[in-house]
C-alpha positions in Angstrom: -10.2 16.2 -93.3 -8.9 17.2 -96.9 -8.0 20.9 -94.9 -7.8 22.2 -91.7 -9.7 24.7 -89.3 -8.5 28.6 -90.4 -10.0 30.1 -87.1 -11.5 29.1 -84.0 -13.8 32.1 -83.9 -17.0 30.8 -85.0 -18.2 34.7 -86.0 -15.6 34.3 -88.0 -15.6 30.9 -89.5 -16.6 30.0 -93.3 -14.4 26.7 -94.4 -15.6 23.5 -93.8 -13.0 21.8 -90.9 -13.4 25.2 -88.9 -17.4 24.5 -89.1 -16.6 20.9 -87.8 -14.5 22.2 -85.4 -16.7 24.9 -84.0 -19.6 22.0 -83.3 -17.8 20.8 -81.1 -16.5 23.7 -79.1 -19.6 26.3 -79.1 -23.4 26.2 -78.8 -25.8 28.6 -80.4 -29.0 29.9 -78.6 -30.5 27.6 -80.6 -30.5 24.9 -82.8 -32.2 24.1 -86.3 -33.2 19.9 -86.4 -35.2 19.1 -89.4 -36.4 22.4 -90.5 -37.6 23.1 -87.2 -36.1 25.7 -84.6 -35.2 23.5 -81.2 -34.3 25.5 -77.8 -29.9 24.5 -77.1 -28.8 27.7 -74.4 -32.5 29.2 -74.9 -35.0 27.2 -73.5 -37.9 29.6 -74.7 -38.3 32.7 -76.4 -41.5 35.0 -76.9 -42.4 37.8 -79.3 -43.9 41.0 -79.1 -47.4 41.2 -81.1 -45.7 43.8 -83.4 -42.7 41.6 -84.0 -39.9 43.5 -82.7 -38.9 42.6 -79.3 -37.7 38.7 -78.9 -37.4 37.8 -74.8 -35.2 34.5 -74.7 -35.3 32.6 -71.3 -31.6 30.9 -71.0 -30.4 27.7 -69.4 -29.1 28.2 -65.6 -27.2 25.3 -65.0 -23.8 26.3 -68.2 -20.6 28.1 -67.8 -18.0 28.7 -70.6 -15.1 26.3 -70.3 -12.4 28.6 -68.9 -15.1 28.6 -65.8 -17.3 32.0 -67.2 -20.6 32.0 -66.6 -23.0 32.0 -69.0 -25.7 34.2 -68.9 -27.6 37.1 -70.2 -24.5 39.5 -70.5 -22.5 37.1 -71.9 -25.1 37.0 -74.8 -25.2 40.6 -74.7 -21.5 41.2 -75.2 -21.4 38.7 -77.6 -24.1 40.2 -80.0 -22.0 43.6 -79.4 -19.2 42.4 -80.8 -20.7 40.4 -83.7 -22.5 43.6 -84.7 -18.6 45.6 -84.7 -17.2 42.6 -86.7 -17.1 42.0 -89.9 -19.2 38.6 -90.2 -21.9 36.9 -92.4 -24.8 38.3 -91.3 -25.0 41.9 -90.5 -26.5 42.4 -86.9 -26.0 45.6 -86.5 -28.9 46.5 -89.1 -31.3 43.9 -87.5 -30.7 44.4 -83.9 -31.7 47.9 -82.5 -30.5 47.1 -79.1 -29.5 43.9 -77.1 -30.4 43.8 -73.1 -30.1 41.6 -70.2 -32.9 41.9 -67.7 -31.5 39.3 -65.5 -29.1 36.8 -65.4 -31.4 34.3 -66.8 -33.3 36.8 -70.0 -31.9 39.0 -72.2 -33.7 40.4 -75.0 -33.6 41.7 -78.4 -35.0 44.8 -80.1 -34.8 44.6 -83.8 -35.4 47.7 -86.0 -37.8 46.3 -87.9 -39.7 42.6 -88.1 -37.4 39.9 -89.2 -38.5 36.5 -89.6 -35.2 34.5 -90.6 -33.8 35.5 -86.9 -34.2 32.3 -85.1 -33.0 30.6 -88.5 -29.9 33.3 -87.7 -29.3 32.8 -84.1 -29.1 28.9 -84.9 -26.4 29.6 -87.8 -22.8 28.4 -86.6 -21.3 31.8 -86.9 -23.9 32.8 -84.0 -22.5 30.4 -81.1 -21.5 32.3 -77.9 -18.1 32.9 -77.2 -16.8 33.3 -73.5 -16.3 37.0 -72.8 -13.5 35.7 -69.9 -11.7 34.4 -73.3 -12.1 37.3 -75.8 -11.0 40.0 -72.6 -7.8 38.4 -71.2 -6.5 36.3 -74.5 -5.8 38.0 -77.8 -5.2 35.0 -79.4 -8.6 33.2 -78.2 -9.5 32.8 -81.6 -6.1 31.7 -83.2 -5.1 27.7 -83.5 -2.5 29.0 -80.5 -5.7 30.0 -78.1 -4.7 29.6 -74.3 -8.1 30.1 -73.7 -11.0 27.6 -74.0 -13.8 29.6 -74.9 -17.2 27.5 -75.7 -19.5 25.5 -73.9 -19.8 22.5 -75.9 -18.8 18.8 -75.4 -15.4 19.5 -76.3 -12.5 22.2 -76.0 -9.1 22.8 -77.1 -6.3 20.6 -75.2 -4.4 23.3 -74.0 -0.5 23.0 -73.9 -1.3 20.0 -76.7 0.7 20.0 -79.6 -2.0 21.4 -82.3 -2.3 23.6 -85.3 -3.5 23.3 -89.0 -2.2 19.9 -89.4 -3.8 18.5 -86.4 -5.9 19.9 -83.4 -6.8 17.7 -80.2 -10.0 18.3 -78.8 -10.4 17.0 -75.1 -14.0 16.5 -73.0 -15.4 19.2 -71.8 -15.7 18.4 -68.1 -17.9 21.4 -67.3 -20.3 19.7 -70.0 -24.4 20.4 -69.1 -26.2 18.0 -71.6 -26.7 14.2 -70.1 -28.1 11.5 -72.5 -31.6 10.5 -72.4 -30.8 8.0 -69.4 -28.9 10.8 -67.4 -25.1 9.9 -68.1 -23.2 12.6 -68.4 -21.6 13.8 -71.9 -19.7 13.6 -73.9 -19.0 9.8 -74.5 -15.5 10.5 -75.8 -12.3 11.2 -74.1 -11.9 13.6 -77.2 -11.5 13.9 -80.9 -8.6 14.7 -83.2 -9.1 17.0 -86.4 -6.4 15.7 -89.1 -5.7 16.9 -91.8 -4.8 14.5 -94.7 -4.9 16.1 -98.2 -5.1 13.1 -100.7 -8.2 11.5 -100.3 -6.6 8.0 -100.5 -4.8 8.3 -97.7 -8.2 9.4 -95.7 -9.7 6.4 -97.0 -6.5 4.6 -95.6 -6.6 5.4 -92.8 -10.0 5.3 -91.4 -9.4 1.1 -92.9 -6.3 0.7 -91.1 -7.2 2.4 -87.9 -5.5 5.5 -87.9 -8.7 7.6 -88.1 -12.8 6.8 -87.8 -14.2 9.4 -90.2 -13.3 11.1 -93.6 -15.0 13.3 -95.7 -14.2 14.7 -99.2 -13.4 11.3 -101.2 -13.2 11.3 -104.3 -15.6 8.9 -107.0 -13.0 6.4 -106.9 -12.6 6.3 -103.0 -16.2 6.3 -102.2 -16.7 3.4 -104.6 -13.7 1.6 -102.8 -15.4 2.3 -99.3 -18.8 1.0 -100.2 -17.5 -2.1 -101.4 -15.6 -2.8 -98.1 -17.9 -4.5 -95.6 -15.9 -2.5 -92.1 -17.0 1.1 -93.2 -20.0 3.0 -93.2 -20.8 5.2 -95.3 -23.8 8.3 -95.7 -24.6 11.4 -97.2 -25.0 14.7 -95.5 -28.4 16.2 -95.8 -28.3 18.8 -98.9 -26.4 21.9 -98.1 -26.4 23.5 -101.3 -28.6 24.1 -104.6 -26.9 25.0 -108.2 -28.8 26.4 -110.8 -28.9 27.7 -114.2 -29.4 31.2 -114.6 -31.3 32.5 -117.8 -31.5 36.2 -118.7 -34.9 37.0 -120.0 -33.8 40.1 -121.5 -31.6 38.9 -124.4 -32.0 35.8 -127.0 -34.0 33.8 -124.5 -36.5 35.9 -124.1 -38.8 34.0 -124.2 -40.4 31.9 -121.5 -41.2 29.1 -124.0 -37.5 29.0 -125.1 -36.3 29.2 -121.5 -38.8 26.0 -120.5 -37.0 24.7 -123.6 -33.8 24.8 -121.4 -35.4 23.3 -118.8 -36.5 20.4 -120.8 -33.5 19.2 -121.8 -31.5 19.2 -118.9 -31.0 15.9 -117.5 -30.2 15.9 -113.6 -28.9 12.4 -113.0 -25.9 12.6 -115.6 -24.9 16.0 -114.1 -24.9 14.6 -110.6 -23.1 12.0 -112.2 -20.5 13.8 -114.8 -19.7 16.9 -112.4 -20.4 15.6 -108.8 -19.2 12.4 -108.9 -22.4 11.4 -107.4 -22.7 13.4 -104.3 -25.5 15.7 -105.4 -29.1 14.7 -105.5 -31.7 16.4 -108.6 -33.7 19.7 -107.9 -36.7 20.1 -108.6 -36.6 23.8 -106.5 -34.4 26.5 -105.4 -35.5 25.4 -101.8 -33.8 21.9 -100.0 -36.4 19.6 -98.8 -35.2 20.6 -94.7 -35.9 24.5 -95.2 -39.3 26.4 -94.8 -41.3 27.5 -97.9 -39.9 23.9 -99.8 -42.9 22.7 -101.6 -43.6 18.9 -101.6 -46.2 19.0 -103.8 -43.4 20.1 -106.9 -41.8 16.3 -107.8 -40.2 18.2 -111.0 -39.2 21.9 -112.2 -39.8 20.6 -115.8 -40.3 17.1 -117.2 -36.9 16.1 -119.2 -37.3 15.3 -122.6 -34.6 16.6 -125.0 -36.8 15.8 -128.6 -40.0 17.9 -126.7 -37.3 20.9 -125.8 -36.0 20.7 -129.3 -38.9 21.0 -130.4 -40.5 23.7 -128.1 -37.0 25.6 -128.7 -37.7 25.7 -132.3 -40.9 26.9 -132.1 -40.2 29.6 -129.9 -37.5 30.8 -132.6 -34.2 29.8 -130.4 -32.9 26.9 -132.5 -29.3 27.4 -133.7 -28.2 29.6 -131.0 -25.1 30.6 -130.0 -24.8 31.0 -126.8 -21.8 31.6 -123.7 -22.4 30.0 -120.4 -20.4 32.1 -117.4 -19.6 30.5 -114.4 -17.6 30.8 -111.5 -14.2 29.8 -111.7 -13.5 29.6 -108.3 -14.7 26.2 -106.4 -17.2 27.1 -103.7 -18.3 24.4 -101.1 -21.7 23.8 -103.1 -18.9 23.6 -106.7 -15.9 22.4 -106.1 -15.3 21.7 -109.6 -16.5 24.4 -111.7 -15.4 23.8 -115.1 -16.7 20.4 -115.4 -19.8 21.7 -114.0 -20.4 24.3 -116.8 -19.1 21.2 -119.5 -21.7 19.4 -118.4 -24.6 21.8 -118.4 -23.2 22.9 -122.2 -23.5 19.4 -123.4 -26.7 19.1 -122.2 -28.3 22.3 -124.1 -26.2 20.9 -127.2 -28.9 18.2 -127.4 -31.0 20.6 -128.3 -29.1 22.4 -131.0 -28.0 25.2 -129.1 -24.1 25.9 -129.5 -22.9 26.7 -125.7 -19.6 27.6 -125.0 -18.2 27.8 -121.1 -16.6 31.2 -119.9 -14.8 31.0 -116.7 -15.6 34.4 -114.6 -14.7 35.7 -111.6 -17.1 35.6 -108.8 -17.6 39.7 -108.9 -17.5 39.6 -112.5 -20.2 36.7 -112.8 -22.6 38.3 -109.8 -22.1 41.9 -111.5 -23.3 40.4 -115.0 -25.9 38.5 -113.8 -27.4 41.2 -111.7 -27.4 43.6 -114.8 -28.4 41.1 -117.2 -25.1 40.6 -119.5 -25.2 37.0 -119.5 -27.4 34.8 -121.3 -27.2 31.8 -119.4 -24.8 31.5 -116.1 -24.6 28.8 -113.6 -24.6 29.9 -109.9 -24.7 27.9 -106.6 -25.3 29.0 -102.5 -24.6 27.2 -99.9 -25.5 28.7 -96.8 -24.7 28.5 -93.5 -28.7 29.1 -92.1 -31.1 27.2 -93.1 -33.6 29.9 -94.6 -34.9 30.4 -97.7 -33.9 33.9 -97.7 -30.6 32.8 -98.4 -31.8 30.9 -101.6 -34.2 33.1 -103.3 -34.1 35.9 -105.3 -36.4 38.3 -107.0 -34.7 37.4 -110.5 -35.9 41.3 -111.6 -39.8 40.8 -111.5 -42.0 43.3 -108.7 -43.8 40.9 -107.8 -41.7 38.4 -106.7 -40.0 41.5 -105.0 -42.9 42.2 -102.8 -43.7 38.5 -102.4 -39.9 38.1 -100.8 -40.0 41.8 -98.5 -43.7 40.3 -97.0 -41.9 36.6 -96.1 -39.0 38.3 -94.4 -41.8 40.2 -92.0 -44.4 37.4 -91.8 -44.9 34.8 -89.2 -43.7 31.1 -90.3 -46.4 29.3 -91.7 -47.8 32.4 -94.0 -44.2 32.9 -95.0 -43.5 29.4 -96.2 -46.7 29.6 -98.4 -45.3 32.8 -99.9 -41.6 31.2 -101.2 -43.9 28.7 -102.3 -45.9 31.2 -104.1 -42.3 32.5 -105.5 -41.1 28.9 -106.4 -44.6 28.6 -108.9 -43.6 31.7 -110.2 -40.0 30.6 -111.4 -41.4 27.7 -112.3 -43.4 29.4 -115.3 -41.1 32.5 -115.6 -38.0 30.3 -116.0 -35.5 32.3 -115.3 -33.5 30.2 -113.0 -33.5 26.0 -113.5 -32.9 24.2 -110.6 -30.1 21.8 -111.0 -28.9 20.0 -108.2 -28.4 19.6 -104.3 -25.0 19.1 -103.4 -24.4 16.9 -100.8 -20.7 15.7 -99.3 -20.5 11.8 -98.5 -19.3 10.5 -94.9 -16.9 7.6 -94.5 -16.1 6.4 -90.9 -15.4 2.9 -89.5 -17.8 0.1 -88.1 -17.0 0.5 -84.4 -18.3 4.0 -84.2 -21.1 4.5 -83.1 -24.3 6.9 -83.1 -22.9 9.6 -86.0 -25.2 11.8 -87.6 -24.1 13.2 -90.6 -25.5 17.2 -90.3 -25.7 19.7 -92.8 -22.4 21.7 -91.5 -20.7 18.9 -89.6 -21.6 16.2 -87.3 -21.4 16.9 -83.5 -19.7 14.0 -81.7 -21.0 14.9 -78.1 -23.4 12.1 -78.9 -20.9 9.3 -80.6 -19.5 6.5 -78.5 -16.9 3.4 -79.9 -18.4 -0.2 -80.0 -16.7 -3.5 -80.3 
């Protein structure tokens, strides 16, 4: 990996190698696969008729790794301390009370309906953490943990040499899942997170043996790996979606000179000029594996730079001088900013407007695009659920307000409609162009076996070596 795992608290976890490293060692209730919401320590969950109480039946047959069981009140004391810690999500003002009524149930109160929760409970930083661990070792969550903590396929080799550089993962013996033909898992006798930092040297050594899988190659390596016939090589799904912000309150006020915008931008040579290729073109705010993504949208505008010209001209915005903000940190959905914003200028400078980039930072560029100080501004999320609420906003307008408060309280299949009643509505209000999905290519070698590149990280309980 180009960096290693910061924490092994997965409440706590936001960089990529401590992601990868928490799928190996924790489970969440449940799991997202494809859009859909699959049972993992839940096997079931009901819902009161007024939305507010969710009763989750858990698996029996797990304990933690240092021997704890799991059961309700271990998911009770874990929500308890997610709701005093500072984290991603906060708990505490969606859960009104957490209770186990036996071993095998516990159940959740919320203060008011919530439908992203299951899409919560399945986000990484939601895994359960043994409550042996977190009361007898301090340092459960450091790289120095004494404690193994999680009950997935793998845990920390304790007394192993390990830290930033390097951290051995061993099988977890106390494992529950079996394969579909009862053997037992994991396949593996373990796995190694390594941290290499020049991307040729990744690409080294996955070809000379010294590793099976890399990510975070650069255009040059990938190009390298797909010529050799002994690697594999595949894209995450999306995790990500950059866009172009537009202000509709200053010289663009117009939607007919923001559609203008939208004309000219031309998806595939941004993937190609700023991402090196591992993006794919959006057509929406929403990826194609979250709920309210609309199939029926193939494009957010059709790109044709003489039409926007001469849309833009009509509408009175030709000659424009205009600053583009963006973020000048790299974000995992950005990791190169400026050449980001240096493409999207040279893109509207087909169309006569003079764009010049403006490096912010992050406050700075979310304060002025919430108050409307900057004309044009590229952003970028990349969550860690898979929910549209994570992707959407109101841009300013009521109605897309109210549309947005009714899908976070709405049952699934009426609140997908409704994001896709918010996508139409960005669509002709243009106030925030859909670039492109980011994506993060996966190299590994030819004996591995059964890898599924995922979203946040693959899981290896399922990957074997071949011949």
């Amino acid at each position: 990996m180009p960096s290693g795992p910061a924490t092994l608290d997965p409440w706590a976890a936001r960089d990529a190698a401590s992601l990868l490293a928490q799928r190996q060692i924790y489970e969440t209730l449940v799991t997202v696969d494809g859009g859909r919401v699959a049972p993992a320590l839940a096997t079931a969950w009901t819902v009161s008729a007024d939305g507010l109480e969710w009763r989750f039946t858990l698996r029996t047959d797990v304990v933690f790794q240092d021997g704890t069981p799991f059961d309700a009140r271990a998911v009770v004391e874990n929500v308890r301390r997610m709701e005093r810690s500072p984290g991603p999500y906060d708990l505490a003002a969606i859960v009104d009370a957490v209770d186990a009524v036996d071993a095998g149930t516990v159940v959740l109160r919320l203060r008011a309906r919530y439908a992203p929760l299951l899409a919560t409970l399945a986000a990484p930083p939601l895994a359960m953490a043994s409550p042996g661990c977190v009361e007898r070792d301090a340092r459960w969550a450091t790289l120095e943990s004494a404690c193994p903590a999680g009950t997935g396929p793998f845990q920390i080799l304790l007394g192993g040499a390990r830290g930033a550089a390097s951290l051995p993962l061993v099988a977890n013996g106390r494992y529950w899942r079996r394969d579909g033909g009862g053997a037992r898992l994991p396949y593996l006798d373990g796995v190694t997170l390594l941290r290499l930092s020049d991307a040729s040297e990744r690409l080294a050594a996955v070809r000379g043996g010294g590793a099976e899988v890399t990510v975070g190659l650069g255009a040059a390596e990938l190009a390298a790996a797909r010529a050799d016939p002994n690697l594999s090589l595949a894209e995450r799904p999306p995790s990500g979606v950059v866009w172009l912000g537009v202000s509709a309150d200053g010289p663009l006020s117009s939607a007919a000179a923001r559609r203008a915008l939208a004309m000219a931008v031309d998806r595939d040579a941004i993937v190609r000029a700023a991402f090196a290729g591992q993006a794919e073109p959006a057509a929406q705010l929403l990826p194609p594996d979250v709920p309210g993504y609309d199939d029926t949208v193939a494009e957010f505008a059709p790109s044709d730079a003489t039409a926007a010209r001469t849309v833009l001209a009509s509408a009175g915005g030709a000659g424009l001088a205009l600053d583009l903000a963006y973020d000048d940190a790299p974000s995992p959905a950005v990791r190169d900013p400026a050449r980001l914003a240096a493409a999207v200028a040279a893109q509207l400078g087909r169309i006569d407007l003079a764009v010049t980039p403006r490096a912010l930072s992050s406050a700075d560029l979310a304060a002025g695009a919430a108050a409307g100080r900057l004309p044009l501004w590229v952003d970028a999320r990349a969550p860690l659920r898979r929910d549209a609420v994570d992707l959407v906003d109101s841009w300013g307008d009521p109605v897309a307000a109210e549309l947005l408060r009714t899908a976070a309280a709405t049952a699934e299949a009426q609140r997908a409609e409704l994001y896709k009643q918010v996508s139409k509505m960005l669509q002709q209000q243009v106030t925030r162009i859909p670039l492109v999905y980011t994506t993060q290519a996966l190299v590994w070698s030819g004996r591995l076996r059964g890898l599924v590149p995922g979203v946040l990280g693959e899981a290896y309980g399922t990957v074997w070596i071949g011949r």
